[in-house]
C-alpha positions as CSV (number, residue, x, y, z in Angstrom):
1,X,197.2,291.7,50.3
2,X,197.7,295.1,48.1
3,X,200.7,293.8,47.0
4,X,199.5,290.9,45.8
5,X,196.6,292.4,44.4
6,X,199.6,294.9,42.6
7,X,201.3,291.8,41.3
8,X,198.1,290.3,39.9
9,X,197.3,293.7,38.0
10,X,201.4,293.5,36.5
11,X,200.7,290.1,35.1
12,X,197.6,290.9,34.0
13,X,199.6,293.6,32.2
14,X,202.5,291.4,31.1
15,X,199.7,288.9,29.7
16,X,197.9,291.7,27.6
17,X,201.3,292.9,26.2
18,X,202.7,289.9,25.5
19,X,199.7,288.5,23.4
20,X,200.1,291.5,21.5
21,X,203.4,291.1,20.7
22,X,203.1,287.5,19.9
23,X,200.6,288.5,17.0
24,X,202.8,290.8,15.7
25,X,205.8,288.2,15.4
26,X,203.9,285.3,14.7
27,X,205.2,283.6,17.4
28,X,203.0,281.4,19.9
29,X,202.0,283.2,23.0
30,X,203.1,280.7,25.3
31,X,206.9,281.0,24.4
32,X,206.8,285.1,25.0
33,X,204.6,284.3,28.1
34,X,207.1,281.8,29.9
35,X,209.9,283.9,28.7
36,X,208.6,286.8,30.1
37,X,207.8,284.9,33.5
38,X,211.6,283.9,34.0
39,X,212.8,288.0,33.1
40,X,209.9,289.0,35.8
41,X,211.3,286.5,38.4
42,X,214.4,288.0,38.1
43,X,212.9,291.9,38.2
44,X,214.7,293.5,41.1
45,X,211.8,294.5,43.9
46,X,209.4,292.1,42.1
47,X,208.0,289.7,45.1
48,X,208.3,285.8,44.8
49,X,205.0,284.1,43.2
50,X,204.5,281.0,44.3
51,X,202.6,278.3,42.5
52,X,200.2,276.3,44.6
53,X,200.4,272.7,43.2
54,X,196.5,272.4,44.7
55,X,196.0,275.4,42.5
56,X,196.7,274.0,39.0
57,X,195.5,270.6,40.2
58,X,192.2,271.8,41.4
59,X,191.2,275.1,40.5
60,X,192.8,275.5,36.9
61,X,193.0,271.5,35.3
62,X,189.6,271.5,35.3
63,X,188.4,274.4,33.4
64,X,191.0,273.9,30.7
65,X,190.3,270.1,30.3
66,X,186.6,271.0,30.3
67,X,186.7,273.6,27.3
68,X,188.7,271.3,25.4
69,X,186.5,268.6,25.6
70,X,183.6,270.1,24.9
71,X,184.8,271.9,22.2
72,X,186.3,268.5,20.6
73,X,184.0,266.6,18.5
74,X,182.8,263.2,19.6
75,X,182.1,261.6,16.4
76,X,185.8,263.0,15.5
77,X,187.0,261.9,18.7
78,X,185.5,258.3,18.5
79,X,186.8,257.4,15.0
80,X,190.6,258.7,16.3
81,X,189.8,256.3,19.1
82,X,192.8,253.6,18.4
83,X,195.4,256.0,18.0
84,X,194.2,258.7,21.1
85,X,194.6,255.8,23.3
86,X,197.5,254.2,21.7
87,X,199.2,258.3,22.5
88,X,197.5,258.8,25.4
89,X,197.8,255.8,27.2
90,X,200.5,253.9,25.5
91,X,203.0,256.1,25.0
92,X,202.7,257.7,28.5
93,X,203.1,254.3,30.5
94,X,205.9,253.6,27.6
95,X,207.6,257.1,27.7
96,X,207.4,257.0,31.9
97,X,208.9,253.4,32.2
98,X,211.6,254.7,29.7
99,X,212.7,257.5,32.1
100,X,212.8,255.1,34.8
101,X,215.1,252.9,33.3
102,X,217.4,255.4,31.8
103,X,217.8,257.5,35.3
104,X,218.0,253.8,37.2
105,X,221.3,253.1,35.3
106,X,222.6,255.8,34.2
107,X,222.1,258.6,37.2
108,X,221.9,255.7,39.7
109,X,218.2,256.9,40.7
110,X,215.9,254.1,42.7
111,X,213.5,252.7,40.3
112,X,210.6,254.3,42.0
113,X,212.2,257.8,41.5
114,X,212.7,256.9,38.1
115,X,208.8,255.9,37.7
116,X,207.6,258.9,39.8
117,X,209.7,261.3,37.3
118,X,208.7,259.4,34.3
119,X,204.9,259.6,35.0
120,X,206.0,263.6,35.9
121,X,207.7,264.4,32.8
122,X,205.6,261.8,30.0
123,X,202.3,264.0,29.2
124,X,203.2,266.3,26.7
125,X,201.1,269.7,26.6
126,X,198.5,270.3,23.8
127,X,197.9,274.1,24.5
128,X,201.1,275.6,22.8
129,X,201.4,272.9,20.0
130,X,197.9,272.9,19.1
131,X,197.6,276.6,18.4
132,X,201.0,276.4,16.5
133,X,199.4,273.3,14.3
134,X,196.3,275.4,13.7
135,X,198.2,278.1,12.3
136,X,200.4,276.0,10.1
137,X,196.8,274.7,8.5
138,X,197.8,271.2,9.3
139,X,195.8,267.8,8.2
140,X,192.3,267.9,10.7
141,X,193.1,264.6,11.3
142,X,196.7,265.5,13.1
143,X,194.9,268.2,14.9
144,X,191.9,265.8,16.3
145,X,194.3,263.1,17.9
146,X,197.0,266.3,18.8
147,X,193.7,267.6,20.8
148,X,192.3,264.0,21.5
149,X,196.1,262.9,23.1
150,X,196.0,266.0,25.3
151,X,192.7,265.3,26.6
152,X,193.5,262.2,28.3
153,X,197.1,261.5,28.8
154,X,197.3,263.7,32.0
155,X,194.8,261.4,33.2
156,X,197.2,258.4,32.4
157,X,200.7,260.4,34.3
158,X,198.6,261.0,37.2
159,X,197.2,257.8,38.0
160,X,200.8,256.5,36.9
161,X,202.3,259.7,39.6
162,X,199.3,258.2,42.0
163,X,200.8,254.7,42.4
164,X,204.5,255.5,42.1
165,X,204.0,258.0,45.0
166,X,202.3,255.8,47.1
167,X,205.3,252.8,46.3
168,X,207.6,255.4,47.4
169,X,205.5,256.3,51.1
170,X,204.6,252.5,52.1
171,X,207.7,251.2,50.4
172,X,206.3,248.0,48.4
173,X,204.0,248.2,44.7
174,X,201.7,245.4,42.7
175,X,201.5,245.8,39.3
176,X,198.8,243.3,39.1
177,X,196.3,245.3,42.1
178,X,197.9,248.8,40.2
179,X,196.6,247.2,37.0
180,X,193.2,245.8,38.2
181,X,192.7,249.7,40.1
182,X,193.7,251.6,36.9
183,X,190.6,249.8,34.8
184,X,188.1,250.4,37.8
185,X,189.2,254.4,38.0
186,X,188.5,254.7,33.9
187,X,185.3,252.6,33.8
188,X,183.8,254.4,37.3
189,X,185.2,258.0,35.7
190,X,184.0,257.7,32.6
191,X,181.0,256.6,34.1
192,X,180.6,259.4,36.9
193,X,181.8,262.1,34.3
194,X,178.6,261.1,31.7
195,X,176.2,261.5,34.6
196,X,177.8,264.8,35.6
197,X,177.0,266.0,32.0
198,X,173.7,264.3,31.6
199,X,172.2,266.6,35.3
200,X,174.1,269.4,34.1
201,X,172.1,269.8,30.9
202,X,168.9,269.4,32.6
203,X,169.5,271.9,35.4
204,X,170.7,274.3,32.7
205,X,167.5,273.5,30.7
206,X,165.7,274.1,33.7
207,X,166.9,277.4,34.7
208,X,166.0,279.3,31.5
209,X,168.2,282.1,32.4
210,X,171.5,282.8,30.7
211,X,173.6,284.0,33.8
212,X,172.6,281.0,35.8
213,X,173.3,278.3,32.7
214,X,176.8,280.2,32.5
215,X,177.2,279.5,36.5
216,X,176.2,275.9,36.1
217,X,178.4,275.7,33.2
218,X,181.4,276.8,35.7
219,X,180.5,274.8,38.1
220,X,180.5,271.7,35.5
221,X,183.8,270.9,35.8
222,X,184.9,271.0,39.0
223,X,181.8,268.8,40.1
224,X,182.9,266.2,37.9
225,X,187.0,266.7,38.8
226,X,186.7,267.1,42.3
227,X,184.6,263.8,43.7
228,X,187.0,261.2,41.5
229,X,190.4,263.1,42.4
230,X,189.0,262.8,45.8
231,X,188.4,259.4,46.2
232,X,191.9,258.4,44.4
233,X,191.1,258.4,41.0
234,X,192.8,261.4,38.4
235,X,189.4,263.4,37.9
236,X,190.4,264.0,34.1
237,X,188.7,261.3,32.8
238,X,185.5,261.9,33.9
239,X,185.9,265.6,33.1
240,X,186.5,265.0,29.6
241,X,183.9,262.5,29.6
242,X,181.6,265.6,30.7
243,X,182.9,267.1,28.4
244,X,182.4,265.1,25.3
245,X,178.6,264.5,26.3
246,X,177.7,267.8,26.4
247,X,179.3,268.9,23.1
248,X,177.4,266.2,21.7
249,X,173.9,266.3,23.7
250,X,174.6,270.0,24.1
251,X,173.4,271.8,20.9
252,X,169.3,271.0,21.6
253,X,169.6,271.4,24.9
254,X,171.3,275.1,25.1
255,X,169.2,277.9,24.8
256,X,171.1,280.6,22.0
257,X,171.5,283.0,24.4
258,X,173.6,281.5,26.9
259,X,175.4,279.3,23.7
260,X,176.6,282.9,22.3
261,X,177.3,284.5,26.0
262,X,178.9,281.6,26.7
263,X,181.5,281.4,23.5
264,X,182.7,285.1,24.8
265,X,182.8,284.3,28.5
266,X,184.9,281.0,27.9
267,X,187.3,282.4,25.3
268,X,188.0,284.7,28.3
269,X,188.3,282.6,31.2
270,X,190.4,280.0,29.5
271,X,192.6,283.0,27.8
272,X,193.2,284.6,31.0
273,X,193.7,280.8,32.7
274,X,195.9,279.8,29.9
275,X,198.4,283.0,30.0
276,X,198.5,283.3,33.1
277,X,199.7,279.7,34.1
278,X,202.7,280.0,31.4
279,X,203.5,283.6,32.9
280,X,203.4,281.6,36.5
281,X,205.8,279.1,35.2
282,X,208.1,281.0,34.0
283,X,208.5,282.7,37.4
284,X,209.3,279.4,39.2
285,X,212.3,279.6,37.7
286,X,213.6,282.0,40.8
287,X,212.7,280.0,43.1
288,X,214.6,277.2,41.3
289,X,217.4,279.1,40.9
290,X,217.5,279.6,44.6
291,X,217.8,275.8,45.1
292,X,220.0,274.9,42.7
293,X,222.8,276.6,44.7
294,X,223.0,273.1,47.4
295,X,223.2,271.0,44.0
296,X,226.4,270.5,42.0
297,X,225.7,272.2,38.2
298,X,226.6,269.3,36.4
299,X,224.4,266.7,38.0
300,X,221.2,268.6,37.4
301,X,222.7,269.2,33.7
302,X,223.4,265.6,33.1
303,X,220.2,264.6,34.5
304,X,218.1,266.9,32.4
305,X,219.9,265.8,29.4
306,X,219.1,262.5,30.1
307,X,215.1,263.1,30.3
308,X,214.7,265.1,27.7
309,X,216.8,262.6,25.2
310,X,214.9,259.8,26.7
311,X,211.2,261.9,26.6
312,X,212.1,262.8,22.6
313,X,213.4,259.3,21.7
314,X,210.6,257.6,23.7
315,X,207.9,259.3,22.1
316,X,209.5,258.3,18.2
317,X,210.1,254.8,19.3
318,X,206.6,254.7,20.3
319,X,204.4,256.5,17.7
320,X,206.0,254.6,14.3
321,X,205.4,251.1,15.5
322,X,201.6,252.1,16.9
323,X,201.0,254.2,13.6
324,X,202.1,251.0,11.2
325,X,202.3,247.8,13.2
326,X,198.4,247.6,14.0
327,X,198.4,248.0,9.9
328,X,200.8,245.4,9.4
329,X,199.0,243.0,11.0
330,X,195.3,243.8,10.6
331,X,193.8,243.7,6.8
332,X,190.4,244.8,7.6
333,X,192.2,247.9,9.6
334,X,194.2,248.5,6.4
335,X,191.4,248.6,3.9
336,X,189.1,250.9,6.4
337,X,192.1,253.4,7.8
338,X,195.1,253.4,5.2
339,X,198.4,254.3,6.9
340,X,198.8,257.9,6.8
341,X,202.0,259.3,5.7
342,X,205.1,258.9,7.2
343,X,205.4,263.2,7.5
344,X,202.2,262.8,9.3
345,X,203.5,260.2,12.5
346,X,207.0,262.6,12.5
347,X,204.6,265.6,13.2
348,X,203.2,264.3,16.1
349,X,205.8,262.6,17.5
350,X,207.7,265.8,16.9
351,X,205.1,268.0,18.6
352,X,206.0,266.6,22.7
353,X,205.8,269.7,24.7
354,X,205.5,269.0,28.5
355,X,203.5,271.9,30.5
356,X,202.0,273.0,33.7
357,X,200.6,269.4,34.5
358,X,204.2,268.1,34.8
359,X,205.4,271.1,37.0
360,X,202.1,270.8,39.0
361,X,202.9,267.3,39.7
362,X,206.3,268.0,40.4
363,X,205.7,270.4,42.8
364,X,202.8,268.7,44.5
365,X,205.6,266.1,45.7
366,X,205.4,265.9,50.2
367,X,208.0,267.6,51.4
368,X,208.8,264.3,54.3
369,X,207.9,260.6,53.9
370,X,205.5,259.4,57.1
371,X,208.4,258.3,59.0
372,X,210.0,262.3,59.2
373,X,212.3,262.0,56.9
374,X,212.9,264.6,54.1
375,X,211.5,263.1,50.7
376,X,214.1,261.7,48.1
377,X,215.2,263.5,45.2
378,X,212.5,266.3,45.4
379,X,214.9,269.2,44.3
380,X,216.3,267.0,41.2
381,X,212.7,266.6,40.3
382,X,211.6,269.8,40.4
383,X,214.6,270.8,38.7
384,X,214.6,268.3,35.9
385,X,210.8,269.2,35.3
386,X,211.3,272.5,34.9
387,X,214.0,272.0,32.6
388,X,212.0,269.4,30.2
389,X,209.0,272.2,30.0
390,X,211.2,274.9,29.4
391,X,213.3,273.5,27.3
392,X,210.9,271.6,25.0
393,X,208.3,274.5,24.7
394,X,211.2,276.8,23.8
395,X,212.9,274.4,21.2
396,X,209.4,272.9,19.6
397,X,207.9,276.1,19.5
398,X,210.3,277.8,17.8
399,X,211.2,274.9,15.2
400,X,207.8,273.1,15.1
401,X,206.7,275.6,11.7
402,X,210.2,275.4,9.6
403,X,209.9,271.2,10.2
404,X,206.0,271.2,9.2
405,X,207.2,273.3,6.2
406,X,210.1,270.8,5.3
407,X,207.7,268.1,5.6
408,X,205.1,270.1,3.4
409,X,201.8,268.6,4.7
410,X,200.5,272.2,5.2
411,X,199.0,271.5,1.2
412,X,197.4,268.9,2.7
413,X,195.6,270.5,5.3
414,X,194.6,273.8,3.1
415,X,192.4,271.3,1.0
416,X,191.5,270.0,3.8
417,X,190.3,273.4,4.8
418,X,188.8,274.4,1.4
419,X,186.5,270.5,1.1
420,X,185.6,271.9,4.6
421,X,184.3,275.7,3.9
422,X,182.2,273.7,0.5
423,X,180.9,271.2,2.6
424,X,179.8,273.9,4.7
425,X,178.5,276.0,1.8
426,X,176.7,273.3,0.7
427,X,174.8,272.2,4.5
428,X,173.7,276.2,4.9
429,X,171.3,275.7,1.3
430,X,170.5,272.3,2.6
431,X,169.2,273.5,5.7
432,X,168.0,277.0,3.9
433,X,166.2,274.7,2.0
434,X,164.5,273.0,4.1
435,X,163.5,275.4,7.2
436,X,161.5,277.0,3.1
437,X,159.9,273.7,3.0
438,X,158.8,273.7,6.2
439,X,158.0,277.2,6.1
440,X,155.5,276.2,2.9
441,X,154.1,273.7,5.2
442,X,153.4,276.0,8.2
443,X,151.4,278.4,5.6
444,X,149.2,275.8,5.1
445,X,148.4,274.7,8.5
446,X,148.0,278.3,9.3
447,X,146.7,281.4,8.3
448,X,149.6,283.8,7.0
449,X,149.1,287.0,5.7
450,X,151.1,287.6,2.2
451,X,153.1,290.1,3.9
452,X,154.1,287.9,6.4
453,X,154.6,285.5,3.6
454,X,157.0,288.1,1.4
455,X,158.9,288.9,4.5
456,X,160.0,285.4,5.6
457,X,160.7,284.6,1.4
458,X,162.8,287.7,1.3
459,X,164.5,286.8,4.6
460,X,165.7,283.4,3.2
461,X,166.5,284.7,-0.5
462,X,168.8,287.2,1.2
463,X,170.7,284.8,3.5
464,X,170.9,282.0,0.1
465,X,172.2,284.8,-1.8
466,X,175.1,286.0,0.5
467,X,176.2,282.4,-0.1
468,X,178.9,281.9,-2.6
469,X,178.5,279.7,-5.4
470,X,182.0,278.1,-5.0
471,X,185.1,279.0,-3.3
472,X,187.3,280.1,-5.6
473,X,189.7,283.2,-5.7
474,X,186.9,285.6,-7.6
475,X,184.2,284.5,-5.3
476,X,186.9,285.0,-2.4
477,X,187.6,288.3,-3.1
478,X,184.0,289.5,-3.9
479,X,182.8,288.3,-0.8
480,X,185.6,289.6,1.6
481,X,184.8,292.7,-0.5
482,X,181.4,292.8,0.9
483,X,181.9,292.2,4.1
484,X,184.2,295.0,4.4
485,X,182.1,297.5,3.1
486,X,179.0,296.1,5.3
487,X,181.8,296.8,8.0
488,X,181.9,300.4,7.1
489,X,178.0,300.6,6.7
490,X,177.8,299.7,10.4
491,X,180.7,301.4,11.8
492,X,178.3,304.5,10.2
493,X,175.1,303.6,11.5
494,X,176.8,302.9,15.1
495,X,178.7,306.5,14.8
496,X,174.7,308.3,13.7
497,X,172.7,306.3,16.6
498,X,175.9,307.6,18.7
499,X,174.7,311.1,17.4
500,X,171.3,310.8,17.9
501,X,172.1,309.8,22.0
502,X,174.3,312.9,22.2
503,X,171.5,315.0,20.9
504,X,169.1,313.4,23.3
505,X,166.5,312.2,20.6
506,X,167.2,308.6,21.9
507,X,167.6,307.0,25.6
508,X,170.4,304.7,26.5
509,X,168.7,302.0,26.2
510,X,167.2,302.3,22.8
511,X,171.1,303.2,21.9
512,X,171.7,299.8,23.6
513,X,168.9,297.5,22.1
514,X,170.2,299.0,18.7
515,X,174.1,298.4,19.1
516,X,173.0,294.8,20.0
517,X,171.7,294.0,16.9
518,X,174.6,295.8,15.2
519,X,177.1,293.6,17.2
520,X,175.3,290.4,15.9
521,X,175.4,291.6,12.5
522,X,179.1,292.5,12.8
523,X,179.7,288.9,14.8
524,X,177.9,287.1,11.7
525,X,179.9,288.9,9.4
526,X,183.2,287.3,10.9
527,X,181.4,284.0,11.1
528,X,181.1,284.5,7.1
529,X,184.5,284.7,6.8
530,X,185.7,281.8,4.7
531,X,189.4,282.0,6.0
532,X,191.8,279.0,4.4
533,X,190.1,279.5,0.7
534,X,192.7,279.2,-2.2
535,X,195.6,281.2,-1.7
């Protein structure tokens, strides 16, 4: 136990160091992070790590799916609708019937082999991509189906790994029954997943208390992953259905304590969840490495050639025709969604990074069939997995911002990002503007004193002046000017209330109610940042 404990403390370690190191090379985390989980494996002394397939499945899924979803936006999500499906359903069943036919004829794998790798190997991971993309200022509208695709195509491969699994165990399959059962798990999901969110806003309403809403809110997610992944569905469906409700229902319902405890606590648990499941990966790679010795080199080679080729080509032969066909053929979608440009479809078809998922599915394979008998092809699969993730984070990763670059549709997104900050401007003096009205309204209801009266006037003429008129470069700079002198004006009244505790004129907790109200100054000062303005 103390050496596992040990080895939990080294990755922890690894984890901090790496993320450091990735910000100072601009390079995304989770290529350093896998990297350094395949040197670690290899560390002379350093004990195997195993990785559970129940553990990713159960324990970490749900979380990460979770956060996502609720911090995606519904409306957003609904009008990317057509083309989120068209990825994340579409292309998986495409991309996994693909890899079938491909190993069937040219490896000379059984057809259900073939489909159980393809459903393995067809979800491609949003984590690594989609902080890449958001770096690169790419077009919202890339980001939101990016996001929107990685919500729900694991959902898609593991019903798809559900019923090819179950072919290969009993030995027969119907399409029409598999068809029929994969409607009924996304209508009863969906379904299950809104009620889920629906009692967990009440009981968090209910509670009052911060630390128990924050509890609730962990225990979201595995309530509404765990009953449909039990009963045979994928769980992921109703989780993001959660999820979605309570980023929309959420924001009325959420006391602001918990909402601003809550931001910090889940930026940790899904950084630590995130690193440490790339750092995890990586290390499979000795235990792979151990196998591979009863397999001839070439034949896993060949065969993860043959995937990955298929997985790329699959993906581009799917995304053109769903981008332009629909448009083709519909004038009323024409006139109401133009097609976008053609840069735009190569990005995300370009941007098919397979992750944890597939590896957790690989290695949740049985070892035997129910007769005894060792299961087919489980070492190719792992194998092959391992060597699609790997290879595809590595190679995407590192090429994904020279192609967005030669494409140039970051232009694109830095207006986008600019129309955003004025649109933004422009709602904080609408709603300035009227929380003054109502105040007005209030006064004569009630009986305010003109102090009171001066105090809330002042209070709102302060906040509509630290608004900028417009964003351009002057405005820019005089307002990042500000809020780094405002920096150094609290970084001074935090180092004289530290002197006034040392020299015991105040207690620790008046030290402590004051630093709180200088942290939310300092965290509304970040929040003023208008990052993206002209540059």
């Amino acid at each position: 136990m103390e050496a596992k404990f040990q080895t939990f403390l080294i990755l922890l370690a690894v984890l901090a160091g790496v993320a450091l190191a990735a910000r100072r090379f601009n390079i995304a985390p989770a290529i350093l992070l896998m990297l350094a989980g395949v040197g670690l494996a290899f560390v002379p002394g350093m004990p195997s790590v195993e990785l559970p397939p129940e553990l990713v499945l159960l324990l970490v899924l749900p979380p990460l799916i979770y956060s996502a979803s609720v911090a995606m936006s519904w409306r957003e999500f609904k009008k990317n609708l057509r083309p989120i499906v068209l990825l994340a359903v579409g292309a998986v069943i495409f991309t996994a019937a693909m890899v079938a036919a491909a190993t069937h004829y040219m490896i000379g794998l059984p057809w259900t082999i073939g489909f159980l790798l393809g459903a393995i190997v067809a979800p491609p991971d949003v984590v690594a991509p989609l902080a890449i993309a958001r770096r690169l200022h790419m077009p919202r509208r890339i980001l939101v189906v990016l996001e929107g695709e990685g919500l729900a195509n694991d959902a898609t491969a593991l019903i798809l790994y559900r019923f090819a699994l179950a072919a290969i165990m009993v030995g027969h399959f119907s399409l029409p029954l598999a068809a029929g059962e994969f409607l009924l798990i996304i209508a009863g999901e969906i379904a299950f997943g809104i009620g889920v969110g629906w009692l967990s806003l009440r009981f968090r309403k209910w509670s009052g208390d911060p630390q128990v809403e924050l509890t609730l809110s962990l225990i979201t997610p595995y309530v509404s992953y765990w009953l449909p992944e039990h009963v045979g569905g994928s769980g992921v469906i109703a989780t993001v259905a959660c999820g979605l409700y309570v980023s929309w229902n959420g924001p009325l319902l959420i006391s602001s304590a918990t909402r601003l405890q809550g931001i910090f606590f889940w930026d940790l648990v899904i950084y630590l969840i995130e690193g440490l499941l790339f750092l995890l990966t990586g290390f499979q790679m000795r235990a792979l490495y151990e196998k591979s010795k009863a397999f001839p080199l070439d034949d896993i080679l060949i065969a993860t050639a043959v995937v990955l080729v298929i997985v790329v080509i699959a993906r581009f032969a799917w995304l053109y025709p769903a981008t332009y066909l629909p448009r083709m053929l519909s004038k009323s979608l024409r006139e109401r969604d133009p097609s976008p440009p053609w840069q735009w479809a190569f990005t995300l078809a370009f941007t098919g990074v397979r992750g944890a998922v597939s590896l957790a599915a690989a290695l949740a394979l049985p070892f035997t069939l129910p007769d005894g008998e060792a299961f087919p092809y489980r070492d190719r699969i792992l194998f092959v997995a391992f060597g699609v993730i790997f290879i595809t984070l590595i190679g995407v990763g590192l090429t994904l911002p020279p192609v967005v670059r030669w494409l140039g549709i970051a232009e694109a997104g830095r207006n986008e990002h600019v129309s955003e900050h004025e649109a933004e401007i422009a709602a904080r003096r609408q709603a300035l503007d009227a929380a003054l009205r109502s105040l007005d309204a209030l006064t004569a209801e009630k009986e305010v004193s003109d102090e009171v009266m001066r105090l809330l006037r002042a209070r709102h003429e302060i906040r509509i002046n630290q608004l900028p008129d417009l964003l351009d470069p002057t405005h820019h700079d005089v307002s990042a000017a500000g809020i780094a002198l405002t920096r150094e004006l609290i970084v001074a009244e935090r180092k004289f209330i530290h002197d006034l505790l040392r020299d015991g004129q105040i207690t620790d907790e008046t030290r402590r109610r004051i630093e709180r109200d200088l942290d939310l100054e300092e965290a509304s000062l970040a929040n003023r940042e208008y990052r993206g303005a002209p540059l």
